[in-house]
N, CA, C and O of each residue as an XYZ file, in Angstrom:
548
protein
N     -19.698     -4.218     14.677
C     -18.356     -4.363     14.135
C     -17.564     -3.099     14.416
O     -18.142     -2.013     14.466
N     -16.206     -3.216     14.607
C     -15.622     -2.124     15.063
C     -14.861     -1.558     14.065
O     -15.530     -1.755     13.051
N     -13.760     -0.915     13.720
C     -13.499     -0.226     12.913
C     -11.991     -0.657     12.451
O     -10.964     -0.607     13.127
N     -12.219     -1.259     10.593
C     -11.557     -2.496     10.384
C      -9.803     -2.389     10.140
O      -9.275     -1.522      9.442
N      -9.289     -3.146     10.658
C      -7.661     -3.102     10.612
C      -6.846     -3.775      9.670
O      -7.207     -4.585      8.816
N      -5.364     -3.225      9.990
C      -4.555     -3.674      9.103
C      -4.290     -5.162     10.074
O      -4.472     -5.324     11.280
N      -3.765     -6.190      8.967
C      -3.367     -7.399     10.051
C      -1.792     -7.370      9.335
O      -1.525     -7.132      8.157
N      -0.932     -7.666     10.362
C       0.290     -8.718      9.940
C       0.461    -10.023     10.315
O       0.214    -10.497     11.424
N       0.937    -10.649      9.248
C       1.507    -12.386      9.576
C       2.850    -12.647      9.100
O       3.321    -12.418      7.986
N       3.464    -13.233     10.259
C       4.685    -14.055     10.002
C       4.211    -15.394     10.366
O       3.549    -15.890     11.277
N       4.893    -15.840      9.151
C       4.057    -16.735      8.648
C       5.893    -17.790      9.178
O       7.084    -17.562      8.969
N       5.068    -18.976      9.944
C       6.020    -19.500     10.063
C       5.441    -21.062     10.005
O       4.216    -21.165     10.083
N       6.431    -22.612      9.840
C       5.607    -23.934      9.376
C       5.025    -24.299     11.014
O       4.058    -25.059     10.974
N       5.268    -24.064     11.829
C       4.705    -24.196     13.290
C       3.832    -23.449     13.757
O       2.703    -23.812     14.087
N       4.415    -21.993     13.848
C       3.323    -20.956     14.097
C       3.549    -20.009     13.268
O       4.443    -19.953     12.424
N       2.462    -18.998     13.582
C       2.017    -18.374     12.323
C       1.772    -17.092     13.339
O       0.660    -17.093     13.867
N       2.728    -15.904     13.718
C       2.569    -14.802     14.383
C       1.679    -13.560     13.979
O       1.904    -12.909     12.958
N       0.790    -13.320     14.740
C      -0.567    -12.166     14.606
C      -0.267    -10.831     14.889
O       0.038    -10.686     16.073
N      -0.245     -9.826     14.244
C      -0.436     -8.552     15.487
C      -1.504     -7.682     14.125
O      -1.674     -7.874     12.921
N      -2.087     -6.577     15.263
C      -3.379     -5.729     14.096
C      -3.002     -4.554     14.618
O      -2.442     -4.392     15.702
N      -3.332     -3.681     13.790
C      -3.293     -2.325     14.063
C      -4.475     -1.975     15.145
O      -5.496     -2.575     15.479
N      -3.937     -0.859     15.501
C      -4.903      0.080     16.363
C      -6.018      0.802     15.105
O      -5.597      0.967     13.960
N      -7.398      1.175     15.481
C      -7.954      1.887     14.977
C      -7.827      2.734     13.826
O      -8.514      2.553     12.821
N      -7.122      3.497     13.912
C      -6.287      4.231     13.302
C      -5.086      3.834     12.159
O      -4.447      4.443     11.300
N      -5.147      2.834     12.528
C      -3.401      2.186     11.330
C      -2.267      3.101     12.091
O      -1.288      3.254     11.361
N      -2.145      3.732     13.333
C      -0.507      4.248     13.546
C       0.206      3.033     14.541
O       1.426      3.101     14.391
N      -0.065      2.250     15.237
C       0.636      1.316     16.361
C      -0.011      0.042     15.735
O      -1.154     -0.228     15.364
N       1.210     -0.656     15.767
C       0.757     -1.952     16.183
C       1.262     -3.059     16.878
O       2.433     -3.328     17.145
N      -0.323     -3.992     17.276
C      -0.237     -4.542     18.386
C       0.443     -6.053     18.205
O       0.251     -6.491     17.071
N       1.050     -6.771     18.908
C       0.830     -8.484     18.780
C      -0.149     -8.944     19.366
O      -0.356     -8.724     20.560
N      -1.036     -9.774     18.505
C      -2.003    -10.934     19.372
C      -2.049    -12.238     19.359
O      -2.963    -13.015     19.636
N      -0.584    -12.461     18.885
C      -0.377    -14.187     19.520
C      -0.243    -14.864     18.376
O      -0.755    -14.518     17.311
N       0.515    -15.946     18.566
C       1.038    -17.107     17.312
C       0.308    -18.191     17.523
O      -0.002    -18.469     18.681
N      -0.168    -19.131     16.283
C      -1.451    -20.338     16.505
C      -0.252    -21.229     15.294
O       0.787    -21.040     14.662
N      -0.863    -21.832     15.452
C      -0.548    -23.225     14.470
C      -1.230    -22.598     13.345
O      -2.165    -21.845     13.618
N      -0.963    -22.756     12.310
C      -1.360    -22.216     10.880
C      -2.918    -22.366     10.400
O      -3.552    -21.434      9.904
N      -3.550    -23.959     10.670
C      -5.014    -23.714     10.805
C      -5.656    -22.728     11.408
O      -6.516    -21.929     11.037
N      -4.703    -23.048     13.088
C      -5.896    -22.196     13.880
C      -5.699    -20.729     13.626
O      -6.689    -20.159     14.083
N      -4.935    -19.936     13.145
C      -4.283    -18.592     12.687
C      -5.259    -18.372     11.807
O      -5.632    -17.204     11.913
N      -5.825    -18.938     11.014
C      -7.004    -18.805      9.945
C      -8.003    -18.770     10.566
O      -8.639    -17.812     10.126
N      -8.613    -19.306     11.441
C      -9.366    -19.353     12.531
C      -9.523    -17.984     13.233
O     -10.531    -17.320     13.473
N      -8.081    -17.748     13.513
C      -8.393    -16.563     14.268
C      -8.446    -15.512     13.507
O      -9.239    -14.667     13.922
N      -7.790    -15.197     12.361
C      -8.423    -13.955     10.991
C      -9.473    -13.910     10.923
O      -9.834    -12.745     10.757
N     -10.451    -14.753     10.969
C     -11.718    -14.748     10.435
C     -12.015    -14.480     11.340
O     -12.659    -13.453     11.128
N     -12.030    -14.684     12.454
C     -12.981    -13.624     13.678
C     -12.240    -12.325     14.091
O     -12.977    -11.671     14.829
N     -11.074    -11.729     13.884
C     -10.610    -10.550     13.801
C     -11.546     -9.740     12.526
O     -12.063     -8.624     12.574
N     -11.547    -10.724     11.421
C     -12.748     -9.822     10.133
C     -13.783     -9.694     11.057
O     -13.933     -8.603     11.606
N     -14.845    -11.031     11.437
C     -16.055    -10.758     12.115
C     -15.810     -9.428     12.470
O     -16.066     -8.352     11.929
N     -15.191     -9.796     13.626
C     -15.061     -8.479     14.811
C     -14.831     -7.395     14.585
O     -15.264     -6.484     15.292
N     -14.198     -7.233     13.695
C     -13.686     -5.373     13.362
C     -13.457     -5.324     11.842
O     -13.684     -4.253     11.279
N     -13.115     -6.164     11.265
C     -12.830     -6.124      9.376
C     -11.646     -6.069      9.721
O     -11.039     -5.903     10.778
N     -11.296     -6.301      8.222
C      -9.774     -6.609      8.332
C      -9.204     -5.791      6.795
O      -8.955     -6.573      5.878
N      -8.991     -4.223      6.495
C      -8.655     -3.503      5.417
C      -7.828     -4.114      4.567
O      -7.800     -4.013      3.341
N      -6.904     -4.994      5.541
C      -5.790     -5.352      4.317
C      -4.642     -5.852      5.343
O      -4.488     -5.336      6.450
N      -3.852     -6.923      4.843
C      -2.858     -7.789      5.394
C      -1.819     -8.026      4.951
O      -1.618     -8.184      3.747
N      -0.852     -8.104      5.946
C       0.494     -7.761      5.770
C       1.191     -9.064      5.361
O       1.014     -9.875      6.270
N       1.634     -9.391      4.747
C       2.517    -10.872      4.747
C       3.817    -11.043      4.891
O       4.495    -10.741      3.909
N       4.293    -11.385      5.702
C       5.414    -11.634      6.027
C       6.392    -12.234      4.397
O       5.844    -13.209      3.882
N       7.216    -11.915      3.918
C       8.111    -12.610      2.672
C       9.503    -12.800      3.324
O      10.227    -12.311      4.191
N       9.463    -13.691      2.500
C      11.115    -14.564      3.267
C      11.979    -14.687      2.173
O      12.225    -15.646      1.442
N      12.444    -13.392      2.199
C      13.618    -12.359      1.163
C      14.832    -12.890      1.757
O      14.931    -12.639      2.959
N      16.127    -13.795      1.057
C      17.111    -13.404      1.567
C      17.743    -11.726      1.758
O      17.138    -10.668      1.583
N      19.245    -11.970      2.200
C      20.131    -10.973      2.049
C      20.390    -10.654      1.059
O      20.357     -9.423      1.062
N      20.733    -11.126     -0.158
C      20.700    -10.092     -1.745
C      19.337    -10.342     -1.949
O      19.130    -11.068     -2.921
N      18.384     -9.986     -1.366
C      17.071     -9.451     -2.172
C      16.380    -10.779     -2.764
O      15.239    -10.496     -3.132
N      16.668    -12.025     -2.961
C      15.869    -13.174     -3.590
C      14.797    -13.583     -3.111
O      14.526    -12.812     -2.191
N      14.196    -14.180     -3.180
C      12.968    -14.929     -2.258
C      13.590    -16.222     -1.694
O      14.420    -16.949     -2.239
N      13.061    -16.339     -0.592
C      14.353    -17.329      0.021
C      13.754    -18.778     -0.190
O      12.915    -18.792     -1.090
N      13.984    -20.036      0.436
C      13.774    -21.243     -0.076
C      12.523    -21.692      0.511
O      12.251    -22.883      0.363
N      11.488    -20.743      1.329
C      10.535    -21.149      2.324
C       9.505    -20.664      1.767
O       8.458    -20.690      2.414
N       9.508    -20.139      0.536
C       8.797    -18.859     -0.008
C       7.469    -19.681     -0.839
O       6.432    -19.082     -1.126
N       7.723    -21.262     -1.187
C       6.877    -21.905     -1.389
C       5.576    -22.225     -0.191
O       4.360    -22.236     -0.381
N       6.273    -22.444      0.948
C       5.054    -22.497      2.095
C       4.522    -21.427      1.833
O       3.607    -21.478      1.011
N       4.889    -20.068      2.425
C       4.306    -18.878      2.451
C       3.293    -18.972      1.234
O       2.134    -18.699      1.547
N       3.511    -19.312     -0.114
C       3.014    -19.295     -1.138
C       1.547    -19.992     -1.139
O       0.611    -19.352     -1.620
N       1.366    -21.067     -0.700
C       0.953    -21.719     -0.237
C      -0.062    -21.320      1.120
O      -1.238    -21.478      0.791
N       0.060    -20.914      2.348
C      -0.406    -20.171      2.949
C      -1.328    -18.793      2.605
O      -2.363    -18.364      3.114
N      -0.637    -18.395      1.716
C      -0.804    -16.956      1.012
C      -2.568    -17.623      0.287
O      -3.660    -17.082      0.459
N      -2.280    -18.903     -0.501
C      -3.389    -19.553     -1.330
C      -4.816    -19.250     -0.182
O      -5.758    -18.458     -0.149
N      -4.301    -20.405      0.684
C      -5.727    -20.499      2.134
C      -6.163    -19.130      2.641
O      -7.248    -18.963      3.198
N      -5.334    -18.219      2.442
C      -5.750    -16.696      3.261
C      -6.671    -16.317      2.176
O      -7.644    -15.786      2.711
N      -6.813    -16.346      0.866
C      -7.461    -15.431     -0.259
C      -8.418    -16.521     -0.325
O      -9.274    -16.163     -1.133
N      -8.711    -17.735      0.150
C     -10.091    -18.636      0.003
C     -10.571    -17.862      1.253
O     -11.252    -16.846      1.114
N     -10.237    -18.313      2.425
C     -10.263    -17.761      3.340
C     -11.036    -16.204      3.782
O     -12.189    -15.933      4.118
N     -10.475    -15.828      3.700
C     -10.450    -13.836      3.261
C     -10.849    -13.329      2.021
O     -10.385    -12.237      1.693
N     -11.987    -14.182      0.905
C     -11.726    -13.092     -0.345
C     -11.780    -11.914     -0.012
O     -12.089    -11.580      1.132
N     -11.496    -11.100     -0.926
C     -11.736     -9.715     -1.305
C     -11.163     -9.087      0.216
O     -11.823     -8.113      0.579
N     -10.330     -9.386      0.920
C      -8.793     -8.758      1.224
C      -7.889     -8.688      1.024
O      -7.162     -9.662      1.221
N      -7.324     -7.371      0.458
C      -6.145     -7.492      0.160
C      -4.967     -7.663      0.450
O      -4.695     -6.935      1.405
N      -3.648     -8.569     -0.051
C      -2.740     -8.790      0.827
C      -1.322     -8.573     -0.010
O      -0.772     -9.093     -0.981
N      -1.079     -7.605      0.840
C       0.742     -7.347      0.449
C       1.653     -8.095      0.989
O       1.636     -8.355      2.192
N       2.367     -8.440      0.347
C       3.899     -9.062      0.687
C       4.951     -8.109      1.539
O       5.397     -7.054      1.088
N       5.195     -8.511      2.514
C       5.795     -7.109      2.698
C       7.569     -8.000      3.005
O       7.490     -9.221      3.140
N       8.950     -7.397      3.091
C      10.046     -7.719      3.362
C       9.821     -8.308      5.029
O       9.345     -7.586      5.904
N      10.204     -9.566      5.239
C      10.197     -9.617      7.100
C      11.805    -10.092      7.252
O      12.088    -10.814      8.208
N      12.771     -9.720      6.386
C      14.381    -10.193      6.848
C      14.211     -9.473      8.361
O      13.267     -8.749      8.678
N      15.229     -9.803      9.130
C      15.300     -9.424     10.183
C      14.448     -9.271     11.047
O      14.897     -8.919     12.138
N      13.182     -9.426     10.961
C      11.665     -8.877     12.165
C      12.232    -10.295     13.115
O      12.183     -9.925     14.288
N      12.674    -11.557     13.066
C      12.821    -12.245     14.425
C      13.949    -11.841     15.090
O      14.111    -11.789     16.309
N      14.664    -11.579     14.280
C      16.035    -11.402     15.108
C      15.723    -10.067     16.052
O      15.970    -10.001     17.256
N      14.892     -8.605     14.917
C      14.338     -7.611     15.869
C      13.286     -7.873     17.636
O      13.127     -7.441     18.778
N      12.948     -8.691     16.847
C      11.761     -9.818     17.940
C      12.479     -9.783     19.270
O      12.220     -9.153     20.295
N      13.334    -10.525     19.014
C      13.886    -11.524     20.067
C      14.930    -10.206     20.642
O      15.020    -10.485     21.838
N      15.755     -8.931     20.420
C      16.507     -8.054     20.672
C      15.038     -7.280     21.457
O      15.500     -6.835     22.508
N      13.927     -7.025     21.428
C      13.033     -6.360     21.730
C      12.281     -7.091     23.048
O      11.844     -6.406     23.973
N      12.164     -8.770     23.025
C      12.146     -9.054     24.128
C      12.535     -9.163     24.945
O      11.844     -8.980     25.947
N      13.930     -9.540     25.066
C      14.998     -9.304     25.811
C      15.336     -7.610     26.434
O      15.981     -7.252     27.420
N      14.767     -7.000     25.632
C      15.285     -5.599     26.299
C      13.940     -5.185     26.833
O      13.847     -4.129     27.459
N      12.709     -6.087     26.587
C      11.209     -5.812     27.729
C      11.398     -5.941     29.119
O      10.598     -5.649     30.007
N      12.939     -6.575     29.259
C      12.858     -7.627     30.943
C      12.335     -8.597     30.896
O      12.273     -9.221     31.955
N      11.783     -9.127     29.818
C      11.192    -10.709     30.004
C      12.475    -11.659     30.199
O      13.532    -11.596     29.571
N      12.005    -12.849     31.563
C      13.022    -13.379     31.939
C      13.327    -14.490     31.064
O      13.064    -14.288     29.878
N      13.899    -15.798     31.413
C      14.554    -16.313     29.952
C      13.379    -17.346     29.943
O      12.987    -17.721     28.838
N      12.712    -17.898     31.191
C      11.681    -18.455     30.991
C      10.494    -18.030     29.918
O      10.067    -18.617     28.923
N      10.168    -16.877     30.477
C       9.026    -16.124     29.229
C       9.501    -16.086     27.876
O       8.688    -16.211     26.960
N      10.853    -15.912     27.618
C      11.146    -15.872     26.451
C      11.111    -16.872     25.818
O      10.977    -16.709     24.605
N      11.198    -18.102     26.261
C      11.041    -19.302     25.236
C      10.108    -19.733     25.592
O      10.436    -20.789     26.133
N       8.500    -19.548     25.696
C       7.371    -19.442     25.523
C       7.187    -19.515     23.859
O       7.453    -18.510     23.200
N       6.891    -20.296     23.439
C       6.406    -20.559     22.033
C       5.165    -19.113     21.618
O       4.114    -18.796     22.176
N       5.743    -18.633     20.652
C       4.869    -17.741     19.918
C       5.109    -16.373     20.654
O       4.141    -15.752     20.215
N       5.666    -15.627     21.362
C       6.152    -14.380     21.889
C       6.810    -13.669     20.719
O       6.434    -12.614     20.209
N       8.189    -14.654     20.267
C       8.603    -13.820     19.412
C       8.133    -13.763     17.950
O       8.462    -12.910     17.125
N       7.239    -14.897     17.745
C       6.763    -14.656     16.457
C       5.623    -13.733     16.367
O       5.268    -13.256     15.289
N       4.855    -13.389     17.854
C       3.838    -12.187     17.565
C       4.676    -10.507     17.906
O       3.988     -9.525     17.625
N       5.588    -10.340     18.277
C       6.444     -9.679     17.923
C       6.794     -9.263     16.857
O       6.692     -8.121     16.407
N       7.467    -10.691     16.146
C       7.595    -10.420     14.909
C       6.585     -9.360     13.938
O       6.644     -8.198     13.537
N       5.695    -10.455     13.842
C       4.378     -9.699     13.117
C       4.216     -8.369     13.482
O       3.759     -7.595     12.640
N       4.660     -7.763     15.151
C       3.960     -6.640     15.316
C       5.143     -5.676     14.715
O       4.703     -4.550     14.479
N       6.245     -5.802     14.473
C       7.516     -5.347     13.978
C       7.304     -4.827     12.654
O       7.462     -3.713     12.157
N       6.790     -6.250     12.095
C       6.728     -6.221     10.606
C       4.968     -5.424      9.807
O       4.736     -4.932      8.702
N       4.247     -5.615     10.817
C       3.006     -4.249     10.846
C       3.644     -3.182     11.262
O       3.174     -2.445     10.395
N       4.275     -2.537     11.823
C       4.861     -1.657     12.460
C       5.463     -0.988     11.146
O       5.103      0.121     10.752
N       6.491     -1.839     10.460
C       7.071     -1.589      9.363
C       6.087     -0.894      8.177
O       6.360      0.199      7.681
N       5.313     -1.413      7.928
C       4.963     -1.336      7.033
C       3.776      0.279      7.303
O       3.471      1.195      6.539
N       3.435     -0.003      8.616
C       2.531      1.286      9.008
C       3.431      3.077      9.074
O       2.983      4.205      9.282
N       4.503      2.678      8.850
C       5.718      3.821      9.003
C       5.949      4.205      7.539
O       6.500      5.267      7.249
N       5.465      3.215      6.498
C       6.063      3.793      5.461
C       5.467      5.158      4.718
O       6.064      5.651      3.761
C-alpha cells in the first residue's frame, strides 16, 4: 500500500468527478469522472491501493451561502460513501464555482473543442480544483 491520500468529489447525478492528492497533500491530481456506482468502485480501490486519509466533498452552496436545491442527492451520496468507506473522514467542502473554474482552465490547456466536450474532463477538473482548494487552506 502506498502512502494514503486526500480524495476530492464533485459529486454530480451523471458523473461523479475524482482527483487525489499527491503523496504529500500539496498538488492535486484529476483521475476521471464515473457514473456514481462506478465512482464508489473506484474509491475503494484508491483505499486498497494507497488509503484514503480523508475526502473532500464537493457542497452545492448557492451565492448567499445556502445549500442549494441538489444538496439532497449529495446527501444521499454522502450516505453510500460512509457505508462504503467507514471510518473515513469526510468534509464538505464549498464547490460554487470549481465548474465554471474547470471549464476556464480547460480551455486555457489548448484542449480543442472536441476534447472539451468529452464527458467527465471538466468534472475531474473540477474535483482537482476543489482538492486543490481545500489543500491551500
Amino acid at each position: 500500500m502506498g502512502q494514503a491520500r486526500i480524495v476530492a468529489i464533485d459529486y454530480g447525478r451523471a458523473r461523479v468527478g475524482l482527483a487525489v492528492s499527491d503523496p504529500l497533500s500539496i498538488f492535486a491530481q484529476p483521475t476521471g469522472a464515473y457514473p456514481p456506482k462506478q465512482a464508489l468502485v473506484q474509491l475503494e480501490q484508491i483505499a486498497e491501493d494507497d488509503g484514503i486519509d480523508l475526502i473532500v466533498l464537493g457542497w452545492p452552496y448557492e451565492l448567499d451561502g445556502t445549500e442549494g436545491e441538489s444538496v439532497e442527492t449529495v446527501k444521499a451520496f454522502e450516505k453510500r460513501l460512509r457505508v462504503t468507506l467507514p471510518g473515513v473522514k469526510i468534509v464538505r467542502w464549498d464547490e460554487r464555482f470549481t465548474s465554471k473554474e474547470a471549464e476556464r482552465a480547460v480551455i486555457a490547456s489548448g484542449a480543442k473543442r472536441k476534447k472539451r466536450r468529452e464527458k467527465g474532463i471538466v468534472d475531474s477538473v473540477a474535483a482537482a480544483i476543489l482538492l486543490q482548494s481545500y489543500l491551500d487552506q
